[in-house]
DRENGU-323007 format. One record per residue (C-alpha): x, y, z; residue number from 1; residue in one letter. Coordinates in nm, 2 decimals, m for minus. Example, Ala and Ser with C-alpha at 12.3 -4.5 7.8 and 13.67 -1.06 7.14 Angstrom:
BEGIN
ATOM 1.23 m0.45 0.78 1 a
ATOM 1.37 m0.11 0.71 2 s
END
This chain:
BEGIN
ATOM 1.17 1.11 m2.12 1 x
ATOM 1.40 1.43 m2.08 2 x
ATOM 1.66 1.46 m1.82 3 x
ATOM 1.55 1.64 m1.52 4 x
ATOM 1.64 1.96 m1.37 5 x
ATOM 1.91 1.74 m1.15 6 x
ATOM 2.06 1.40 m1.24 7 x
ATOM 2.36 1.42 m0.95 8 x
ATOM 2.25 1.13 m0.72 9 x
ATOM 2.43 1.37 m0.47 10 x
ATOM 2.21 1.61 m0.54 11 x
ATOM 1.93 1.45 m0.53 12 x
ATOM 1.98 1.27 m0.22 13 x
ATOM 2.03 1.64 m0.05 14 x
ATOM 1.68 1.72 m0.21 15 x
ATOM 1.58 1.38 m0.05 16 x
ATOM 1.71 1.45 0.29 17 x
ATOM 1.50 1.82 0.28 18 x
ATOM 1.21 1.67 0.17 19 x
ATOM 1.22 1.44 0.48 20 x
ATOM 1.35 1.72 0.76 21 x
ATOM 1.07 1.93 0.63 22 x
ATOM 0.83 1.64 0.69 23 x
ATOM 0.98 1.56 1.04 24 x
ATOM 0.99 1.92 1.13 25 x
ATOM 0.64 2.03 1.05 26 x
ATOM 0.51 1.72 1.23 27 x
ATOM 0.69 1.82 1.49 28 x
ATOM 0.45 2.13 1.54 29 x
ATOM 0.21 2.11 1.86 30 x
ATOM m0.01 2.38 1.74 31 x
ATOM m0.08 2.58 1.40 32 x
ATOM m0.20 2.46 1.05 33 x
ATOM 0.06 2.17 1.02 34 x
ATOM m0.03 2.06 1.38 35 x
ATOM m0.40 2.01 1.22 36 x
ATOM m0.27 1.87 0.91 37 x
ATOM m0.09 1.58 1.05 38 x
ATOM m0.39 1.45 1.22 39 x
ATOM m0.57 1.41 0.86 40 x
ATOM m0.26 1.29 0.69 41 x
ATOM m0.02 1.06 0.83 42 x
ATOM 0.40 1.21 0.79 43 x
ATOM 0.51 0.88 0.62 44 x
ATOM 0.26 0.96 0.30 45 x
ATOM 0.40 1.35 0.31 46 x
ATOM 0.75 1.12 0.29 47 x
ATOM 0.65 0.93 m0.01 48 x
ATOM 0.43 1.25 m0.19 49 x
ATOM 0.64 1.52 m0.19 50 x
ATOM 0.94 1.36 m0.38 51 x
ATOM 0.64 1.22 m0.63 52 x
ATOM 0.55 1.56 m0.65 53 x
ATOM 0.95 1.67 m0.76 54 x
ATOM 0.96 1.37 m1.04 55 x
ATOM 0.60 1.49 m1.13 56 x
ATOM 0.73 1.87 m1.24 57 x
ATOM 1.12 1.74 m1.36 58 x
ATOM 1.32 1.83 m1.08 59 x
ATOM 1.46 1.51 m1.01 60 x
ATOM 1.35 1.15 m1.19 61 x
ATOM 1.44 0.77 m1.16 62 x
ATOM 1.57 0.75 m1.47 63 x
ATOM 1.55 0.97 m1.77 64 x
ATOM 1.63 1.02 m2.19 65 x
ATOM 1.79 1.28 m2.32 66 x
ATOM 1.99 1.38 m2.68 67 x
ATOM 2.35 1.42 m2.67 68 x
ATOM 2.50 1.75 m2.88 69 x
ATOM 2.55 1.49 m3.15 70 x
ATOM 2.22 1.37 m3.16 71 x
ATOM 2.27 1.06 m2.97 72 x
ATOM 2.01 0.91 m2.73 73 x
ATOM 2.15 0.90 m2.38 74 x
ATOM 2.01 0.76 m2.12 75 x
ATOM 2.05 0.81 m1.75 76 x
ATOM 1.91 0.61 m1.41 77 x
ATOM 1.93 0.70 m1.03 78 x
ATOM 2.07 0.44 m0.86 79 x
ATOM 1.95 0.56 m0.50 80 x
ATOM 1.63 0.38 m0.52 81 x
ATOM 1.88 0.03 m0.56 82 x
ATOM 2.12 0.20 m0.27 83 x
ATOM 1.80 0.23 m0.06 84 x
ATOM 1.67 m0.15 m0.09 85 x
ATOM 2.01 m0.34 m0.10 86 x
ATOM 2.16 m0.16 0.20 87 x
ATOM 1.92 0.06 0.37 88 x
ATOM 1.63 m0.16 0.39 89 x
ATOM 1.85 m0.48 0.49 90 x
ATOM 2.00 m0.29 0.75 91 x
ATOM 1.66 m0.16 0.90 92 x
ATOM 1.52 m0.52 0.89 93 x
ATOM 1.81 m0.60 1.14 94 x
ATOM 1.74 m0.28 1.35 95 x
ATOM 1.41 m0.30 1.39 96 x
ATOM 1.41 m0.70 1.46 97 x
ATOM 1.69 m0.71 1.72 98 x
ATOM 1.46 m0.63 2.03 99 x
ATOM 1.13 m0.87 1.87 100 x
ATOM 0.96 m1.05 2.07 101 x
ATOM 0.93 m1.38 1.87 102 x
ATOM 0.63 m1.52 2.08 103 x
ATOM 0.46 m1.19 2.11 104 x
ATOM 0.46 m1.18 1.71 105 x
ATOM 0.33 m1.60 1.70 106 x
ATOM 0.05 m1.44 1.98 107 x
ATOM m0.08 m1.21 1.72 108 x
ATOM m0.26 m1.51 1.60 109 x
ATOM m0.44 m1.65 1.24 110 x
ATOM m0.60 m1.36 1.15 111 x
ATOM m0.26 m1.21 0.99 112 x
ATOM m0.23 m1.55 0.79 113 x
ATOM m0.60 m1.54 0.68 114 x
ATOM m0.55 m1.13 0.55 115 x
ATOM m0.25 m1.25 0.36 116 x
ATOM m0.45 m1.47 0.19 117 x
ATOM m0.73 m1.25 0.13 118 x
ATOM m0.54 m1.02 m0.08 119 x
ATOM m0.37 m1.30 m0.26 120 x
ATOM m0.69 m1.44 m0.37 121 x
ATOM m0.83 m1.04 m0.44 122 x
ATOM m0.57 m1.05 m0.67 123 x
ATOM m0.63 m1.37 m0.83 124 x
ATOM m0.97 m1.30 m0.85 125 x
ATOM m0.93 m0.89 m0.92 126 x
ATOM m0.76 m0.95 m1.28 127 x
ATOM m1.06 m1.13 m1.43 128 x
ATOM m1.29 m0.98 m1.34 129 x
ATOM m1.13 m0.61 m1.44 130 x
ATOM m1.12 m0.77 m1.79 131 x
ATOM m1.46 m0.85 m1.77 132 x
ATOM m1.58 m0.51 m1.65 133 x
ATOM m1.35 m0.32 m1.83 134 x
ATOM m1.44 m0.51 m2.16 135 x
ATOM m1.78 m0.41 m2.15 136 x
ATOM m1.69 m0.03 m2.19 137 x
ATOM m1.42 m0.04 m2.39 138 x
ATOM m1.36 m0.38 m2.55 139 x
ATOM m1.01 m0.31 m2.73 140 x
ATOM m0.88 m0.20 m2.46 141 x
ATOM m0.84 m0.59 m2.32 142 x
ATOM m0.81 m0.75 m2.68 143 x
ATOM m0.51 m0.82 m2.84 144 x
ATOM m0.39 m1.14 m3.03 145 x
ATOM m0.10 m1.41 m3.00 146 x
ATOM 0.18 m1.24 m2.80 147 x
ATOM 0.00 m0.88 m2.84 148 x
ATOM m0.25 m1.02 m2.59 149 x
ATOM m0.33 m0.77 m2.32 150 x
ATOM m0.39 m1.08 m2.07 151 x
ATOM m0.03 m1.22 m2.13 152 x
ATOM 0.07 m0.88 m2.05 153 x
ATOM m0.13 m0.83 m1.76 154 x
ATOM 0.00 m1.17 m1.62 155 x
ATOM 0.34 m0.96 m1.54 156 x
ATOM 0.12 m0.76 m1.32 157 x
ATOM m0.05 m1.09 m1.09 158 x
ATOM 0.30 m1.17 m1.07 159 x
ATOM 0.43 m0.87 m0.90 160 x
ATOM 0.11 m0.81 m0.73 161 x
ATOM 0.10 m1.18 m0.54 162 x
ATOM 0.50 m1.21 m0.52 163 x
ATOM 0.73 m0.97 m0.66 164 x
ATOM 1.01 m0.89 m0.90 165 x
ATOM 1.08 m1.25 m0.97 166 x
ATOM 0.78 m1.37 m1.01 167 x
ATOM 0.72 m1.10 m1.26 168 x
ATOM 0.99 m1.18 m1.46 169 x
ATOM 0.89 m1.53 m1.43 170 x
ATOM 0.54 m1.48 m1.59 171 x
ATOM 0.67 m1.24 m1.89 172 x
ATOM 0.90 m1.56 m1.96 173 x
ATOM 0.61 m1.83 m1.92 174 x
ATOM 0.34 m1.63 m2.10 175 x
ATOM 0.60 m1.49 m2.35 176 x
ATOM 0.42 m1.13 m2.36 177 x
ATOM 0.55 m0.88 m2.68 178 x
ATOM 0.86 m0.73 m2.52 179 x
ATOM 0.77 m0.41 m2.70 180 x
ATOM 0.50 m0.35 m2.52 181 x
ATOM 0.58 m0.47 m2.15 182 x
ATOM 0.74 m0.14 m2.03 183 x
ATOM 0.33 0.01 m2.06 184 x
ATOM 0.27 m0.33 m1.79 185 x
ATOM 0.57 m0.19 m1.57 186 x
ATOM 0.38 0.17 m1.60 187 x
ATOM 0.07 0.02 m1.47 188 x
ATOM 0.22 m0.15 m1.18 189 x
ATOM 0.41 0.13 m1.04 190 x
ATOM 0.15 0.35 m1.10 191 x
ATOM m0.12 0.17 m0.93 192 x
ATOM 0.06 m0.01 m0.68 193 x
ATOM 0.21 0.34 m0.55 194 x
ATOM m0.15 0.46 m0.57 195 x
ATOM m0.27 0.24 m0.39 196 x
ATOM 0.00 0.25 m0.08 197 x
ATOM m0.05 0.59 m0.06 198 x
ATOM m0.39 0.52 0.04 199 x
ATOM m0.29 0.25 0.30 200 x
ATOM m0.05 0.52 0.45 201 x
ATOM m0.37 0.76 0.45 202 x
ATOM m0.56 0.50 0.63 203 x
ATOM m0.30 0.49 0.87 204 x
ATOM m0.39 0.83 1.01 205 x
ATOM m0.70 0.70 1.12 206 x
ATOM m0.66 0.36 1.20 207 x
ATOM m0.82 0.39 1.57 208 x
ATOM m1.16 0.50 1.34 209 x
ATOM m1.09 0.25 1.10 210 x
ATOM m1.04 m0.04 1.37 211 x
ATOM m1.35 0.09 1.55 212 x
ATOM m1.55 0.01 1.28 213 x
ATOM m1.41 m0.34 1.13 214 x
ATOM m1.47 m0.41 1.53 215 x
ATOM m1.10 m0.51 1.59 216 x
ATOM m0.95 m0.66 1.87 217 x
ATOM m0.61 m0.49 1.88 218 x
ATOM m0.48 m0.65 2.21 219 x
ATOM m0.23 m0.89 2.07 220 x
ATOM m0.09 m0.58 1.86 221 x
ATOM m0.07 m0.36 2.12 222 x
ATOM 0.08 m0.62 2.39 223 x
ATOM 0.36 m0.69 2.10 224 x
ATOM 0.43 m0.26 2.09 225 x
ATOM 0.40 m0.24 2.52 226 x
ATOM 0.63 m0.56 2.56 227 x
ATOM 0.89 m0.38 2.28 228 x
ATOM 0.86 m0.02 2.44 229 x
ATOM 0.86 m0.16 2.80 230 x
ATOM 1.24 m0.34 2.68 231 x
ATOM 1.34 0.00 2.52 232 x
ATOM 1.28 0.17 2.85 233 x
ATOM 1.40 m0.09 3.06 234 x
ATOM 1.76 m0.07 2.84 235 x
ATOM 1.74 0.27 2.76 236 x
ATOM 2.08 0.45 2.78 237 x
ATOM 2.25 0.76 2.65 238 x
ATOM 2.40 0.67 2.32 239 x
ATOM 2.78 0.71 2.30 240 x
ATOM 2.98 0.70 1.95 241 x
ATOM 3.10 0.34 2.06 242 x
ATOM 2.72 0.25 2.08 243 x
ATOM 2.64 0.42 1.70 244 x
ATOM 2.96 0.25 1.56 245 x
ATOM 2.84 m0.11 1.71 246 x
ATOM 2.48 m0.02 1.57 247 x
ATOM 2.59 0.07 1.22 248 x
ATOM 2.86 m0.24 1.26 249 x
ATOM 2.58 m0.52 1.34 250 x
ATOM 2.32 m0.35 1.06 251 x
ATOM 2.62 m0.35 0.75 252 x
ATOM 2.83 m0.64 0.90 253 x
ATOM 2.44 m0.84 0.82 254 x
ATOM 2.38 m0.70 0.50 255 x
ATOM 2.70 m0.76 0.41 256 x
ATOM 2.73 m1.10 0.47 257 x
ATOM 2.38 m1.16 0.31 258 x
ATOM 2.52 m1.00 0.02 259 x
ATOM 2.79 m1.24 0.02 260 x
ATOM 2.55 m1.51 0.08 261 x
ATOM 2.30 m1.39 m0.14 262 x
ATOM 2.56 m1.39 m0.42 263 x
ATOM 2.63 m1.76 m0.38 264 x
ATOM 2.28 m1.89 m0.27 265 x
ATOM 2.11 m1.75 m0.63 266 x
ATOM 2.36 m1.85 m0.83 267 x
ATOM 2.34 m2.23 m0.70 268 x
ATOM 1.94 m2.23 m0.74 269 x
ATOM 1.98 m2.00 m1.13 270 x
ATOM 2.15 m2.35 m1.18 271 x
ATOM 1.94 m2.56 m0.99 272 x
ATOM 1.65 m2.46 m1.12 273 x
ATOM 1.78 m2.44 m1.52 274 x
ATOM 1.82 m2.79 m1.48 275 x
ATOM 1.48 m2.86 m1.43 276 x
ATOM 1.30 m3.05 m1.72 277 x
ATOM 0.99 m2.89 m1.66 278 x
ATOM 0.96 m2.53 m1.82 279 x
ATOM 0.66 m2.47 m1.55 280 x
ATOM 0.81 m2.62 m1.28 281 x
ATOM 1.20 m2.40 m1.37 282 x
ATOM 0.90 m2.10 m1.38 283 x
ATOM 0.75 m2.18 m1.08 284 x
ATOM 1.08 m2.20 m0.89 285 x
ATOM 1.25 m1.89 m1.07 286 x
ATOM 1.26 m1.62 m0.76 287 x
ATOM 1.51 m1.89 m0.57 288 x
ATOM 1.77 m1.73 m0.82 289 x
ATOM 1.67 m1.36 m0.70 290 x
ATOM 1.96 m1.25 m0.52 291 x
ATOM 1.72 m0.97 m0.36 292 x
ATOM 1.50 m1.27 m0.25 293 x
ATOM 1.76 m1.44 m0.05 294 x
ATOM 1.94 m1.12 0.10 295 x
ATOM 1.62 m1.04 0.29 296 x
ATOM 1.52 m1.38 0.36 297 x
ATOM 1.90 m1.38 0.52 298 x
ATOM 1.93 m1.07 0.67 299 x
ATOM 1.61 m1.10 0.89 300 x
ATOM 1.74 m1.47 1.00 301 x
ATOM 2.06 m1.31 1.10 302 x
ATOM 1.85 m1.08 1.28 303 x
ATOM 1.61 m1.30 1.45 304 x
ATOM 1.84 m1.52 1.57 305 x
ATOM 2.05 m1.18 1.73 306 x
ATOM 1.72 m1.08 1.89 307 x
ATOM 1.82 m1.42 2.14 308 x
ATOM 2.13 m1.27 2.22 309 x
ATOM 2.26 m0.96 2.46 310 x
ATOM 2.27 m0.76 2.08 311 x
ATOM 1.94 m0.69 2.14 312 x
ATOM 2.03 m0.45 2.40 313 x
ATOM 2.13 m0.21 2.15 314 x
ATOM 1.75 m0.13 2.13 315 x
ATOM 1.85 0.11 2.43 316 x
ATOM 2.09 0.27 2.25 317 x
ATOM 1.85 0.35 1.99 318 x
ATOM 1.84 0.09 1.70 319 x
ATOM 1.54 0.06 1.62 320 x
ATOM 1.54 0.49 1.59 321 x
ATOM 1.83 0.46 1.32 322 x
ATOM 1.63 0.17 1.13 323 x
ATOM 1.37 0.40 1.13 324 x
ATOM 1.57 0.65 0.93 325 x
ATOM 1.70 0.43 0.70 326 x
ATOM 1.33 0.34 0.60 327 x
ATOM 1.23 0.72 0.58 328 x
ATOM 1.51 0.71 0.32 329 x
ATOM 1.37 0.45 0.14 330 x
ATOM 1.01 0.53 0.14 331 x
ATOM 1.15 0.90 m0.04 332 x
ATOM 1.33 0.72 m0.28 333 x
ATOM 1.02 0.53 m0.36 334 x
ATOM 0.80 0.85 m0.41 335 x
ATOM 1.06 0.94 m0.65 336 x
ATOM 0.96 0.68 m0.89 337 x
ATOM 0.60 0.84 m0.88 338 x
ATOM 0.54 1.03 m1.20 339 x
ATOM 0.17 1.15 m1.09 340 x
ATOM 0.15 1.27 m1.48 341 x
ATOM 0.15 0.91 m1.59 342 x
ATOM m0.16 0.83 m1.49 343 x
ATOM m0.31 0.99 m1.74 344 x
ATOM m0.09 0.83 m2.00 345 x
ATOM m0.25 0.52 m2.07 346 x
ATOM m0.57 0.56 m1.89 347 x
ATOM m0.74 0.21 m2.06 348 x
ATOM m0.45 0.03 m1.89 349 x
ATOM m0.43 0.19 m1.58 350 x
ATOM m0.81 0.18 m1.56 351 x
ATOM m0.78 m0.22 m1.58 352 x
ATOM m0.53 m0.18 m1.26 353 x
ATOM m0.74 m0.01 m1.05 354 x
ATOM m1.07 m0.18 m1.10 355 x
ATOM m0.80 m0.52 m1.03 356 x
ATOM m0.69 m0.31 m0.70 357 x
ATOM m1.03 m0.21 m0.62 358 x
ATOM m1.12 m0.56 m0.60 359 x
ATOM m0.83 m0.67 m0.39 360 x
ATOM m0.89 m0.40 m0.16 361 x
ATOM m1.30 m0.42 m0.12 362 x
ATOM m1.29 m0.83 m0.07 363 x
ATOM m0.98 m0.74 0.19 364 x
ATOM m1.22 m0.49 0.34 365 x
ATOM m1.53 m0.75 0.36 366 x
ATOM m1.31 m1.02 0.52 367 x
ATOM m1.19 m0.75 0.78 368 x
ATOM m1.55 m0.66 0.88 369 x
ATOM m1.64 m1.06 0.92 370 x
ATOM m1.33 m1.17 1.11 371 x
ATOM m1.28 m0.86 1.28 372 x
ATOM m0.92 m0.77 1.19 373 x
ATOM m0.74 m0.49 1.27 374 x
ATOM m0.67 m0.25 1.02 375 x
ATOM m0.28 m0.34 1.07 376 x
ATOM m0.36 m0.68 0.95 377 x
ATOM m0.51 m0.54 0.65 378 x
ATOM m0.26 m0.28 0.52 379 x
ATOM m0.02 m0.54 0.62 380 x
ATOM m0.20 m0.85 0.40 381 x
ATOM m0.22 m0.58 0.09 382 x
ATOM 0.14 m0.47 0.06 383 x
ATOM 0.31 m0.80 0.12 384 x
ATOM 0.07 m0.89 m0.19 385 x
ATOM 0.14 m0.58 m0.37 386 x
ATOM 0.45 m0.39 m0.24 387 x
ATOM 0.65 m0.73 m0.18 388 x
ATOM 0.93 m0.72 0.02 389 x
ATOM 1.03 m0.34 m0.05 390 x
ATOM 0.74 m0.19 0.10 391 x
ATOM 0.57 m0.41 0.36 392 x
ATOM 0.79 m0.32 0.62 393 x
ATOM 0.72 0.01 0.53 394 x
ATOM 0.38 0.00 0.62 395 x
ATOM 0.46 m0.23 0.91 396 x
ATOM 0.63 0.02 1.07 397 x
ATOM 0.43 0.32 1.03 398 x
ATOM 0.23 0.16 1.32 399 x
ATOM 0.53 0.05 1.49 400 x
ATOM 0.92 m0.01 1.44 401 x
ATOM 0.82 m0.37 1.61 402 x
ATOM 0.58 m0.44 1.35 403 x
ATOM 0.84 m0.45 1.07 404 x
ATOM 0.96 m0.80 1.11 405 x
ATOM 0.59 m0.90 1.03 406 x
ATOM 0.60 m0.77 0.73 407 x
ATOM 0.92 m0.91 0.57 408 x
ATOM 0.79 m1.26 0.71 409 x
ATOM 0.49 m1.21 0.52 410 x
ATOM 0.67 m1.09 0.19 411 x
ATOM 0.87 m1.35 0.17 412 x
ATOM 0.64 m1.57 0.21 413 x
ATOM 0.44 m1.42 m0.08 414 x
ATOM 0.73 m1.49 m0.29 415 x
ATOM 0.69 m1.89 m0.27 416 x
ATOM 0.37 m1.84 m0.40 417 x
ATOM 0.37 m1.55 m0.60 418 x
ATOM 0.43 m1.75 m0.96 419 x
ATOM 0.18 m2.05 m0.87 420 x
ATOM m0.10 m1.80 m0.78 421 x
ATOM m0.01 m1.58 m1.10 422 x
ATOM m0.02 m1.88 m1.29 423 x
ATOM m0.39 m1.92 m1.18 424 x
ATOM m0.50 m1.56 m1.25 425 x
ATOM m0.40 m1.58 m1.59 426 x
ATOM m0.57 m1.89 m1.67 427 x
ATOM m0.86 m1.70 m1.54 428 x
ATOM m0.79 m1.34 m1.71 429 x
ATOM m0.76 m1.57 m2.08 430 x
ATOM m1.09 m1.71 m2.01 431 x
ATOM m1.25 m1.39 m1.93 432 x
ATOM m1.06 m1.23 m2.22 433 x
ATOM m1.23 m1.50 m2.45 434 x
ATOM m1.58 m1.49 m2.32 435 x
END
């Protein structure tokens, strides 16, 4: 890696913040070439692309390599991308939650439970059978012996596919894959996983289409938007400074505390679970010491239970609106880990991820068309596989600020069963390796 044209976070983030004004601006239009364009593709993806598109040609990059004038390696990371998930998408969570309707959300029925579950199993099933496929044109590409085993290494990817992070970390420690080698299974993930929600955000734009053919019954979704829109008008007021200051208070004053919590909450389960006798079980249980698990499990309590309370007036004032931004921010900081280049790095590898992803997605797509789910339920049951925690309220939103919550719920729930249905998948990826 060489260092890109700008390494300033400062920088950067100004590059950031004009990639997203231009986005908001040209969507904006009401006639013209951008007014047609916008109806193809959706302004969230334009969010996420055009920063791609900035690491893809060096002008900015996530983290780079360069030599020093006395021939040292240096190495440099951007820490906006950690700014954006610890604090921005935290505070959102809270934003967007304070005006839920909790019943509205248990209204949208099983068929969000069942779409989770779909794409867990698409995973489950998806890495097998890539090894399978993949092995019959190009056999070496899935081989590998002992702790050079492809399938140990792609048991890091079922991981962060069904949970997250954790769970990840949690399989690279059970199935004790060649640390030399993992960084090419952390260049397949984000490559195909950021592939493959650029698509969902695609599918976005066309969702009315899309639902019209799975056959969908949006009603509950819709009634959950109305009843959230019909509260934002019937509190809607003209913001004062007071109003911002309480906003940004009640957001920070949250993701502070569940920092603070966080801090003290992983640190008693690291323990917890180290005294386990079990090596599977202390495995199993390892994202209860992710301090990134229990900040958003926290925050969106905190949040929930202020969506009872008079706080949730502040939707008038425009909370959700600022939770909003603070996504925007976070889905451009995501595009900027997107090196479009690097897909054509390791094409064996990334091949194997998107036959797995192609999987997921076509058994999500067959399970829509039988139950008849929306398209919301869909996107949604994907990226709190894949995305995790990080991005599922991304998607959420894009159909509506309301939606959010729905995603973190589902997230974090992937988390508790991320490692047990990695575990699983890899038991089935080394039989299929063997075969």
């Amino acid at each position: 890696m060489t260092a890109p044209t700008f390494t300033n976070d400062a920088i950067v983030f100004g590059i950031l913040m004009l990639s997203l004004g231009f986005v908001f601006y040209t969507e904006n239009k009401t006639s013209g070439f951008w007014h047609k364009f916008y109806k193809i593709v959706p302004g969230l993806f334009m969010a996420y692309f055009i920063p791609a598109i900035f690491t893809t040609v060096g002008i900015i990059s996530p983290e780079w390599e360069t030599l020093s004038a006395a021939g040292e390696v240096v190495k440099g990371k951007s820490q906006l991308y950690y700014i954006s998930s610890r604090f921005l998408l935290p505070a959102a969570l809270v934003l967007m939650t304070l005006s839920i309707d909790l019943k509205a959300i248990f209204n949208l029925g099983s068929k969000a439970l069942i779409m989770f579950f779909t794409g867990t199993v698409g995973i489950i099933i998806g890495g097998p059978l890539a090894i399978l496929l993949i092995s019959i044109f190009s056999p070496e590409t899935v081989g590998g012996s002992d702790f050079d085993a492809v399938w140990r290494g792609l048991s890091t990817l079922a991981g962060s596919w069904i949970g997250g992070g954790a769970n990840q970390t949690a399989m690279l420690e059970i199935y004790k894959y060649n640390p030399a080698k993992y960084g090419g299974m952390v260049f397949v993930d984000i490559v195909v996983a950021n592939v493959w929600m650029a698509i969902l955000l695609i599918g976005i734009g066309k969702k009315d289409k899309i639902d019209k053919w799975l056959g969908a019954d949006t009603s509950a979704i819709e009634d959950l938007k109305e009843k959230v829109s019909l509260f934002a008008k019937k509190v809607k007021r003209n913001p004062s400074v007071t109003d911002f200051m309480i906003i940004l208070a009640i957001a920070f004053g949250t993701v502070g505390f569940g920092h603070f919590t966080a801090e003290y909450l992983s640190a008693f389960f690291s323990n917890l679970v180290a005294s386990i006798a079990s090596e599977t079980w202390r495995n199993i249980f390892t994202f209860l010491g992710s301090s990134f698990f229990w900040l958003i499990s926290i925050s969106t309590v905190i949040a929930v239970i202020l969506s009872f309370t008079k706080a949730k007036n502040y939707e008038g004032a425009g909370a959700s609106k600022i939770g909003s931004v603070f996504i925007y921010i976070l889905v451009a900081t995501i595009g900027m880990k997107m090196d479009l280049a690097m897909i054509f790095d390791n094409v064996g590898l990334i091949a194997i991820g998107l036959v797995w992803m192609s999987i997921h997605a076509g058994l999500l797509i067959v399970v829509a068309k039988l139950i008849k789910a929306p398209y919301f339920f869909l996107a949604l049951g994907s990226q709190a596989n894949v995305g995790g925690a990080a991005s599922a309220p991304i998607v959420a939103q894009a159909f509506h600020p309301s939606l959010a919550t729905v995603g973190v719920l589902l997230a974090v729930f992937g988390y508790a069963i991320g490692t047990i249905g990695a575990i699983l998948c890899t038991i089935l990826m080394e039989l299929s390796a063997t075969l």
